[in-house]
N, C-alpha and C positions, 0 to 999 in steps of 0.2 A: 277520620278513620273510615275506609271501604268495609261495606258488609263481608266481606270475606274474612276480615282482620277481627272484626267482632264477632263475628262466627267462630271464629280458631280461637279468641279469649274463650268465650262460653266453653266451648266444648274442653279444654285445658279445667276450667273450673268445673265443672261435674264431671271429669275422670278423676279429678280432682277429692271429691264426693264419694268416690267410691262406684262410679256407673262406670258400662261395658263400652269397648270400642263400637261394638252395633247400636248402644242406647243415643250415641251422642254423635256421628255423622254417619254419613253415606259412604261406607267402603268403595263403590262404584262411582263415585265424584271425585276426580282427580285432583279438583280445587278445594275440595274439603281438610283433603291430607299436605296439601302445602299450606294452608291456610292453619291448619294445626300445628305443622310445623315454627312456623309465626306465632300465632297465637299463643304457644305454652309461655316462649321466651317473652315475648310482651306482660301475660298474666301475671310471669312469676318477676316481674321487672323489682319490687317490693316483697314478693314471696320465697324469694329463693329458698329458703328453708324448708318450704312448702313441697319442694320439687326431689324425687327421690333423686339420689347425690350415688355417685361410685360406690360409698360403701353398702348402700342397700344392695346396690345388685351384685355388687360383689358377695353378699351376704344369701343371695338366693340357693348361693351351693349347696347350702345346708338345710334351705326349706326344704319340710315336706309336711303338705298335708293344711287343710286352711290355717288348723290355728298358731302351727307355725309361721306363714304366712302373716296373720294377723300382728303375731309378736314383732314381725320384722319390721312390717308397715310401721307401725308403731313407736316402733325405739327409732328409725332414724326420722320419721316426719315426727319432728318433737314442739311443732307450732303449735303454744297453748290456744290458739283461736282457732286450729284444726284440727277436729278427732272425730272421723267420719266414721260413720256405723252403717253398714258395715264397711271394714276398710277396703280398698281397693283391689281387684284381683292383680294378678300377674304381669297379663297382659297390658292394664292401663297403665301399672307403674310403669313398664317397660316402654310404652310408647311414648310415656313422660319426659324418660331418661333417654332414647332417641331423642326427643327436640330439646334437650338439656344447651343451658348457653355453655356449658363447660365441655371441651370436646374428650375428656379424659372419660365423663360421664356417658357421652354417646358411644367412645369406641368403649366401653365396657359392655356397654347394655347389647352390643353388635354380638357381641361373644354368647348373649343368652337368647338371639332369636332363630339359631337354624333351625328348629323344629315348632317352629312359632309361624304357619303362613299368613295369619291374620295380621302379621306386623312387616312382611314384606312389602308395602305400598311404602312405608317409612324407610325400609332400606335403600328402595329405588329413589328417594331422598336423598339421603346419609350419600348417594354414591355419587350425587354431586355436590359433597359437603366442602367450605374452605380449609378444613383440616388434612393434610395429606393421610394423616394414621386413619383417623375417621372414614377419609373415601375410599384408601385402599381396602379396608377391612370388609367395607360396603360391597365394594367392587367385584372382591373375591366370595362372598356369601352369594352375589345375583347373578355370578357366573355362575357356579354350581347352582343354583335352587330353578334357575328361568329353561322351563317346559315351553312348549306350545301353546299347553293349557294356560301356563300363568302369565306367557308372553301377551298372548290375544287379550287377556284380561286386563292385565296392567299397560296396554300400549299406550290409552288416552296420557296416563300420568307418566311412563319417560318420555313421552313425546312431550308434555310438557314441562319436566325437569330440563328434558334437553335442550329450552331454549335458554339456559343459562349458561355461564360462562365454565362450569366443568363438565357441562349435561352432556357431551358429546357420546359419552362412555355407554349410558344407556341404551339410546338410538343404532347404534352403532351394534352392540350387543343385539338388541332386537333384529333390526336387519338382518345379521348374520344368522339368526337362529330362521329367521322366516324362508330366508333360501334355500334353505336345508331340507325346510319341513315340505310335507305333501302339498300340491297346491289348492287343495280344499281350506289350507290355514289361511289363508289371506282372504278366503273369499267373503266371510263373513266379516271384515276390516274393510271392503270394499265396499258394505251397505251399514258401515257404522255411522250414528246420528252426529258424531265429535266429528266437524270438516278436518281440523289437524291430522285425526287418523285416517282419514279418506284419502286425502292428498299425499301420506308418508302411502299410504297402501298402494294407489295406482302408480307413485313414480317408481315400488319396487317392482310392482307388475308388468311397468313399461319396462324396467330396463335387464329383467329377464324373461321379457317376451310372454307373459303368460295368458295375456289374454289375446284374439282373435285381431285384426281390422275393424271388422263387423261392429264387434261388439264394441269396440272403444270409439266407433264412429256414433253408436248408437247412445253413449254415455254420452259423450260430448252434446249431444243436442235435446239430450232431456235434464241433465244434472241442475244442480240451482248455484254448485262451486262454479267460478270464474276459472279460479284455477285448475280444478279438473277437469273442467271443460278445453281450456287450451291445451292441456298437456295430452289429453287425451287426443283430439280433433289431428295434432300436430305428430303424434305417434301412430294415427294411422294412415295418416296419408306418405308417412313416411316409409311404411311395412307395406302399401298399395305402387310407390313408386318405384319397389324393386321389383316385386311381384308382376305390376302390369295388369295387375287385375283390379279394376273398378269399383265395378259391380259392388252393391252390399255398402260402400261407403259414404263416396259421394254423397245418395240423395238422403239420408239422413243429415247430413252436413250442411247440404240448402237448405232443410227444412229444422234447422235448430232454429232456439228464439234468440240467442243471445247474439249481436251482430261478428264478433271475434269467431264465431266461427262459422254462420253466413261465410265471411269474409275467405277464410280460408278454403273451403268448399269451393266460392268461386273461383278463387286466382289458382283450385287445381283443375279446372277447367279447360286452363289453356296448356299443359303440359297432356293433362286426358285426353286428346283433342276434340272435345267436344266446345268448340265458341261460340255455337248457337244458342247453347242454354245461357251463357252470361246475358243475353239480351235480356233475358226476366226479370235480370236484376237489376236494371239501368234506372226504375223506377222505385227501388228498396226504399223502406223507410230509413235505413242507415246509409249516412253522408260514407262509413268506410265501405261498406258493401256496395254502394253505387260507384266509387270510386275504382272499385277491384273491379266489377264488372266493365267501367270502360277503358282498363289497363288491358282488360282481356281481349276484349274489342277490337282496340286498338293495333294491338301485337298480333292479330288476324287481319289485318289489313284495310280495316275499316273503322269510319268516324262514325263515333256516335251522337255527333249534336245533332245530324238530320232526324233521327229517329224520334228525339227531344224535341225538334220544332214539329216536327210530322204529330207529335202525341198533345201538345199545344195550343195548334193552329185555331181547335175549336172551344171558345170559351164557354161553351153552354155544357160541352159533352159530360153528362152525369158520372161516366166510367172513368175520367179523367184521372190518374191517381196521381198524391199531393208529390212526393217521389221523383215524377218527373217533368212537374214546373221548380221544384228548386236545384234539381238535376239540371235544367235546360242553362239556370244562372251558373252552376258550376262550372260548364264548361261553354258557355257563349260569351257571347261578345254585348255589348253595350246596345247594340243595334236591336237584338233580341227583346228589348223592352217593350219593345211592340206589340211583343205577343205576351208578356205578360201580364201586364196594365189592362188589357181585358176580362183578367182573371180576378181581377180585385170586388168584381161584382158577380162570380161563381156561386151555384147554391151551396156549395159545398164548405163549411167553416176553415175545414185543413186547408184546401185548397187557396181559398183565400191570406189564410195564413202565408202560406209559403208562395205567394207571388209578391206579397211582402216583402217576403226576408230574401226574394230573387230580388227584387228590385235592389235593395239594401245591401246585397252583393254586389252587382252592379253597377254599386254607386249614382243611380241614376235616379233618387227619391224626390219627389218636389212635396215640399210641407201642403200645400192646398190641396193636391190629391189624395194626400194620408190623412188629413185632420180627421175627414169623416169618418175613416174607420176607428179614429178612438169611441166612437160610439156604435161598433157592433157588437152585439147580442153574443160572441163566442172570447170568450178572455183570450183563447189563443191569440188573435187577432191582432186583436188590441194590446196584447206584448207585443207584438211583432210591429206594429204600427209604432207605438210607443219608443222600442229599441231604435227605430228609424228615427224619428221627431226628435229624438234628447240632443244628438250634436245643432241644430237649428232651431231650437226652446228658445233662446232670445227672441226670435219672429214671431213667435206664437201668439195671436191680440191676447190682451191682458184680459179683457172681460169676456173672452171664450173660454179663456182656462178658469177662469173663477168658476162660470156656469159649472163644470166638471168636478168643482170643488163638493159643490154643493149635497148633503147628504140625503135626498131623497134619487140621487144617480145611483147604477150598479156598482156595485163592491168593488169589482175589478177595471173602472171606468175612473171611480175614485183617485185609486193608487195608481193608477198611470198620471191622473192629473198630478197627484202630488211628486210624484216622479220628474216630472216633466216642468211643476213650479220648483224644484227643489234644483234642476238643472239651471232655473234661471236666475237663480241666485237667492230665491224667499227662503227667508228661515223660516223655522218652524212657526213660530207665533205669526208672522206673516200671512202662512197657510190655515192657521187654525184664523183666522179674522177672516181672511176670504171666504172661507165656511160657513160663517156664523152671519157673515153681510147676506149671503147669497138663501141662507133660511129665512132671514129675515125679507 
């Protein structure tokens, strides 16, 4: 059972008790109240008796006053192993009887919450319930009651009723009320901490235009969502290509972290006509963004491998960025190894790295010039070395790779060894005796 489901028993069991909807979850947890929903019907799985039934609430017409109330509680929860003191209010029975498994019991208790807003997060429930009586009654109650106020509030929770197979109704209801409203309503669903309502927020912002270029250039490259970032980055370069105007977009868009939108900044480069800034990016740490920059490149009339062997040529240059020696393998030839293999002894660990895994594109590796790097001092490396070595691990001497077994090696020198015996066929106990010879 998930804590959420244990969470929804407990709290069914001390409403249960006689405690308040505020004593026993977080009204503002969208997962609280489906999870209650659950939980009542699981709790009362053996209690059903336990659980106020149609006739109590039908019986509410005539409470007035607690100890009416009390009498009522009373006569229909008739479990001799439950006589809670004091008994339950209003509200909890009713939230009860919403998560009731009998749908006769839920579309009754629907009839006693219009002036009940503490139990509306349960409606928006009930309105994607499998009872047709049950959702429509739901349906009709969240059309009438849903504000601005209560929409902003409850959007975490129909956004996520909505991802069920009748939640549509919710969503759909919110949107339309959001279009309506001033567009200071959305604006605080645009810095809400639930991603789901971020992302429902900016695709209705994008597709009634409410926010600027600027500003949704300026989302996209600090957001931490993937998907708000694309939709955003993609919506303004979209609102800049009819416009014509630049300025304000773009350079937040090269200067995002995420590469998806690097990416796109750059391939608007070449409609911008600016294709001199894609050179920047030819050395990116992202394989898609260096990719876009020589698309850009390219469709300006110009190659970009000379720039790649020009940035190369010198294997000492400290400023060398890693970028663009695995850049130089993406789009060179085989020939180019030349200037890579230099780089294998770079002070730079990236850089070594990634003349590596040039090479290893290139297909051009010879196991006696790699071995040594299983033994440098940067684990990048030594992945990258290792990724190389595993297709020709048969060749590898046997008492080189033991030495590498050995546990007084680095951590990450180890597991490449074992990688690498593990390619040549040793099984585990194999490796663990090579270990233990090589201590010895």
């Amino acid at each position: 059972m998930d804590e959420d489901m244990r969470s929804g028993e407990a709290a069914a069991a001390r409403l249960a008790r006689g405690a308040s909807l505020d004593e026993v979850l977080d009204a503002s947890d969208p997962a609280a109240w489906t999870a209650l929903d659950a939980g009542v019907r699981r709790w009362a799985w053996y209690r059903i008796e336990a659980l106020p039934d149609k006739a109590w609430v039908e019986g509410l017409d005539g409470v007035t006053g607690s100890a009416g109330l009390i009498g009522t509680v009373r006569g229909v929860f008739r479990s001799p192993a439950w006589r809670p003191e004091p008994a339950p209010c209003i509200e909890s029975g009713l939230a009860m009887a919403l998560c009731h498994p009998d749908g006769r019991t839920r579309e009754a208790a629907l009839h006693r919450v219009a002036d009940r807003p503490a139990l509306l997060p349960l409606v928006v429930v009930r309105a994607a319930d499998w009872a047709a009586a049950v959702r429509d009654r739901a349906r009709e109650l969240l059309r009438a009651s849903l504000d601005v106020r209560t929409g902003v509030a409850l959007a975490p929770l129909i956004l996520r009723v909505g991802r069920r197979d009748r939640g549509a109704f919710g969503v759909e209801l919110l949107g339309g009320m959001l279009r309506r409203a001033p567009h200071g309503a959305i604006a605080s669903l645009l810095v809400h901490p639930d991603r789901g309502v971020r992302r429902f927020a900016y695709r209705l912002a994008v597709e009634e235009s409410l926010l600027p270029p600027d500003r949704l250039a300026r989302t996209a490259s600090w957001d931490d969502d993937v998907v708000v970032q694309s939709l955003c980055a993609e919506a303004a370069l979209a609102a800049v290509r009819e416009s014509g105007d630049v300025d304000g977009v773009l350079e937040p868009l090269l200067a995002a972290r995420n590469p998806r939108v690097r990416s796109a900044g750059v391939t608007a480069l070449r409609w911008a006509g600016r294709p001199g800034r894609a050179r920047e990016f030819l050395a990116d740490r992202s394989a898609l963004v260096r990719a876009c920059a020589r698309y850009v490149v390219r469709q300006h009339g110009k190659d970009p491998l000379p720039w790649y062997r020009q940035r190369c040529a010198e294997p000492t240059d400290p400023a060398l960025p890693p970028g663009a020696v695995i850049g130089l393998a993406e789009c060179g030839e085989r020939g180019d190894a030349g200037l890579l293999r230099p780089l294998l002894g770079h002070p730079m660990s990236a850089v070594r790295a990634r003349a590596v895994a040039g090479l290893h594109t290139l297909d051009v590796t010879h196991a006696e010039e790699l071995r040594p790097l299983l033994d440098d001092p940067a684990p990048a490396v030594v992945r990258e070395a290792t990724a190389a070595l595993l297709p020709c691990a048969a060749l590898l001497p046997e008492a080189w790779l033991r030495e590498r077994l050995a546990a007084e090696r680095p951590r990450h020198v180890r597991t490449a060894a074992h990688r690498l015996a593990e390619a040549r066929g040793w099984g585990a106990e194999q490796r663990r005796t090579a270990s233990v010879q090589q201590r010895e």
